[in-house]
N, C-alpha and C positions, 0 to 999 in steps of 0.2 A: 501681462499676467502678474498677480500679485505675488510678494515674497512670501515662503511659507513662515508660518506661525510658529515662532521661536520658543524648543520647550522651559518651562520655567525653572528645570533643574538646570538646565544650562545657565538661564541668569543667574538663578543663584549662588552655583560656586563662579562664575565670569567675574559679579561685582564682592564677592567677598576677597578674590584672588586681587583685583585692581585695589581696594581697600588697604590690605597686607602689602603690597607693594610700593604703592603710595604713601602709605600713613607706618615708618617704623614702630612708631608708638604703642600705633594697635595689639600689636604684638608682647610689649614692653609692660602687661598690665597683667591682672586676676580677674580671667573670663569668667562674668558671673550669669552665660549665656542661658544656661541651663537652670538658675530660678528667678525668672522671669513667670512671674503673678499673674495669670489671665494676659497673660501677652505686652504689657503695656506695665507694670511696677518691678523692680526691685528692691527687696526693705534687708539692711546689714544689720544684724544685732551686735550692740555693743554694750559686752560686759561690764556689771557693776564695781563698785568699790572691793578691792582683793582683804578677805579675811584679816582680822586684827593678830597677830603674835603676843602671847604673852611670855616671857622670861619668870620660869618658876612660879609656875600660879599656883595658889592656894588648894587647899581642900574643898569643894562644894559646883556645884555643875555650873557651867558656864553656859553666858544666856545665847541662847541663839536669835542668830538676824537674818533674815532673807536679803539675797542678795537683788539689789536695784535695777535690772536690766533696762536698756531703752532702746531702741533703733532710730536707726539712718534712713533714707529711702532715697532711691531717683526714679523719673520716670522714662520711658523710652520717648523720644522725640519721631516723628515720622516724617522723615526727608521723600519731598515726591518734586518730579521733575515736570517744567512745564511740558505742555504735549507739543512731540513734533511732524509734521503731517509730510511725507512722501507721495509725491501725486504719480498716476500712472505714467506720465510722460516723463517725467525726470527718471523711473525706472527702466523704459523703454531707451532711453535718449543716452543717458549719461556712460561713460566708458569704464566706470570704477563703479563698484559695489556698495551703494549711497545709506543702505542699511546697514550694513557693519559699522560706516561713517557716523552714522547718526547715534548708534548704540554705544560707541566709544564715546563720541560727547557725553553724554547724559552718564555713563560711570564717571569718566574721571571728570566730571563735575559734581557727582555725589563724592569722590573720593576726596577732594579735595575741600568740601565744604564739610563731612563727617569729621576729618581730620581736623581743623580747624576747631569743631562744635567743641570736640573731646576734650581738645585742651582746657577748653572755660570751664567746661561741666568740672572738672579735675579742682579747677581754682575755685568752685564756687560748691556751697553744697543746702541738701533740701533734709529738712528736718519737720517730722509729722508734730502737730501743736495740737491742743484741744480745741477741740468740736468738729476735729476729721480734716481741718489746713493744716496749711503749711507752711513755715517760715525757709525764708531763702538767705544764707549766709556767705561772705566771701576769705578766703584764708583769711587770719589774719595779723594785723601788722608785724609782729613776733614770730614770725616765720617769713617775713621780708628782709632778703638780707640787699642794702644796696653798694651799688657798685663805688668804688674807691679810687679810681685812676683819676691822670690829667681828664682838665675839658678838652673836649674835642666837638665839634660843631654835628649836628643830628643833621641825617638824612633827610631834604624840605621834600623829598616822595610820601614820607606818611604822613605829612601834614603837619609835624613841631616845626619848631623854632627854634634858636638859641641853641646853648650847649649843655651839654651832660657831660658826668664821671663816665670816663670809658672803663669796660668789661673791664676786668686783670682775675689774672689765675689765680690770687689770692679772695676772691671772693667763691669761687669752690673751694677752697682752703676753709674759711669758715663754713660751708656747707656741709662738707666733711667733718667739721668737730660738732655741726649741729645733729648732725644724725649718727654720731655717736656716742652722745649725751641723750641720745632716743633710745639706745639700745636698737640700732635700726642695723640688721645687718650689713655686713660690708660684701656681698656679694649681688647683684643685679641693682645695683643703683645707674639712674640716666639723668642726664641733663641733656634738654634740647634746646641750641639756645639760636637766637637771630642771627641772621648771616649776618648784621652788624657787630653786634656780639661777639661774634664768636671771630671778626677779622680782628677787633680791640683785643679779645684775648690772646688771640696767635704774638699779635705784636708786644705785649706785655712780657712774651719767655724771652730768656735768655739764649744765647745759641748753643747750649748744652741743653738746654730744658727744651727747646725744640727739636731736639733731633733726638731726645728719648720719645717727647711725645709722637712725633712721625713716624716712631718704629712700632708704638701700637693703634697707628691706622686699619682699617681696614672697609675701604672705600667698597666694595661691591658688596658689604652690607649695610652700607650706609653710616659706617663708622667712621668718623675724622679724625678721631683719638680717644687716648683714655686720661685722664686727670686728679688723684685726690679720690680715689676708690672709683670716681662717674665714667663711664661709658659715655661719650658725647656723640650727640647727631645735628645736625642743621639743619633748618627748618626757614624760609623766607619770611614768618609772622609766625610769631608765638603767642604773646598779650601784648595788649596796653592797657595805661592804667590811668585813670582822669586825675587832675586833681585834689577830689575830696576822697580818693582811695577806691573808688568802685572800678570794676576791672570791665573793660570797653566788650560787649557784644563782637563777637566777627561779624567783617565786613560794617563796622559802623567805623562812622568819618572821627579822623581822631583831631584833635584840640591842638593849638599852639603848645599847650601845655602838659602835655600830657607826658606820659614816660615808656617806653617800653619796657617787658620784661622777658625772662627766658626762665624756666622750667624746670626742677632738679623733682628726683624721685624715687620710690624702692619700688619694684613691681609689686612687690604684695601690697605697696598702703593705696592703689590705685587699682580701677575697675572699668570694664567693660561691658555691657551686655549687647547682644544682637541676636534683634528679632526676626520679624518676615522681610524676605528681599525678593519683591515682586517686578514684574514687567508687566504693562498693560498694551496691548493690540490690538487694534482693530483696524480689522482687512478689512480692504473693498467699500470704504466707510464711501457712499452715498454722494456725501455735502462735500469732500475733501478731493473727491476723485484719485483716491489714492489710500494707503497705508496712515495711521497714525501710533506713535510710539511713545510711551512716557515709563519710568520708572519710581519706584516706593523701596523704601530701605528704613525700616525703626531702628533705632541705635542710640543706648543711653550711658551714662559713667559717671563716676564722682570719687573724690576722694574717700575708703574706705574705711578712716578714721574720724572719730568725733574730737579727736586732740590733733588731727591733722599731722600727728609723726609720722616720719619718712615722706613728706611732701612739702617743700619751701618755692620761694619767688627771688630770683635775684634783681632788682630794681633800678630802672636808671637814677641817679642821682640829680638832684642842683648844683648844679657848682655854685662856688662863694660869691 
């Protein structure tokens, strides 16, 4: 007999709940959930040039100027999961509950590929042009801060070569004086940086400067420490970056040459939206002899500044 037909309010807080659990990030942004355009746009307006000041002006009316407004936009992307087919015999046969099994796959592989997207979308942003396109831009270079330590030889798992400037704590040291030449506040700043990263930064402290930093861990939120105003989290892939500067797709094969990066941030200059999060079923399907299951989750983000403050990239280096 077939499993029943799982209600959709259940998927949807099930996969928003794995999403928040998975991805700290998610969390770490300004949910711009609630304006979402026909289901499928978000546009941020960003203000124009701030009023001129004059010091003792004259006799006679001062001319007025409208002010220049322009927007932002992104769009929601629609993450859906191949379909997976449960045949009757395997629900008859098997000793474990193969639908539950199935339905865990297919979240935490949206959870882990939404998580991933967000970071690019963040690094990358979409700007409405005349005739109703679009141009697509990436941070940049001037909010690339790179990293300063010895070479140290890169990880041949993602696919570089050769050696890189390892992480050191002093490259959030300039992250923090960059975002406070933003006027960016000093409260909810993150950095999420590569578990490479972020093992080069541990070993760059001193054993006073590590044992401050260990004492604002806080591991069962996901916290490894705090640094230089940041909040830090870890994350096994942040970006990479080619090298003519374009920032690598997830999941695309990276180059000998390539660099990786790790992520700094204010919650507010950074966004989320989320859309519908559906499950598709179909019992008793015929051709399958069995159950088939697939999932749909929209979800978009981008950096919500057009001057990109409170959001940088800290960058592997060349060594000499």
């Amino acid at each position: 007999m077939a499993n029943p037909k799982i209600p959709q309010e259940f998927w949807a807080s099930y996969i928003v709940e794995k999403l928040r659990r998975e991805n700290p990030h998610l969390a770490l942004c300004f949910d711009e959930s609630k304006y979402v355009k026909g289901g499928a746009v978000v546009y941020i307006p960003q203000a124009g040039a701030k009023p001129n000041v004059v010091k003792n002006r004259g006799f006679g009316a001062a001319a007025a100027v409208q002010r220049g407004d322009t927007a932002i936009m992104y769009a929601l992307d629609v993450y859906t999961t191949d379909p997976t087919a449960i045949t009757y015999a395997e629900q008859a046969e098997l000793s474990y509950e193969k639908t539950d099994s199935v339905l865990g796959d297919h979240t935490n592989t949206l959870a882990e590929v939404i998580g991933d997207e967000m970071i690019y979308n963040w690094a990358r942003g979409v700007k409405p042009a005349n005739g109703g396109s679009t141009t697509v831009e990436f941070i940049p270079n001037a909010r690339r801060i790179p990293t300063t330590g010895a070479a140290v030889a890169v990880n041949p798992i993602d696919g570089q070569t050769g050696q890189r400037k390892a992480f050191t704590y002093r490259e959030l040291d300039v992250a923090m004086a960059q975002f406070n030449k933003d006027g960016v506040p000093k409260n909810n700043r993150y950095a999420m940086l590569e578990s490479y990263a972020l093992k080069e930064f541990i070993d760059s402290l001193t054993d006073n400067q590590m044992a401050a930093f260990q004492q604002t861990a806080d591991l069962a939120n996901g916290i490894v420490g705090k640094w230089s105003t940041f909040t830090i989290l870890d994350r096994s892939t942040v970006l990479a970056i080619a090298a003519n500067g374009t920032i690598r797709v997830p999941g695309e094969a990276l180059a000998a040459t390539d660099n990786l990066a790790s992520i700094v941030w204010h919650k507010d200059s950074v966004a989320k939206a989320l859309g519908e999060t559906k499950i598709f079923q179909d019992m008793d399907n015929p051709l399958y002899y069995g159950d088939i299951h697939s999932g749909l989750v929209k979800m978009g983000g981008r950096c919500r500044r057009e001057d990109w403050k409170g959001l940088a990239l800290i960058v592997q280096a060349a060594t000499a």
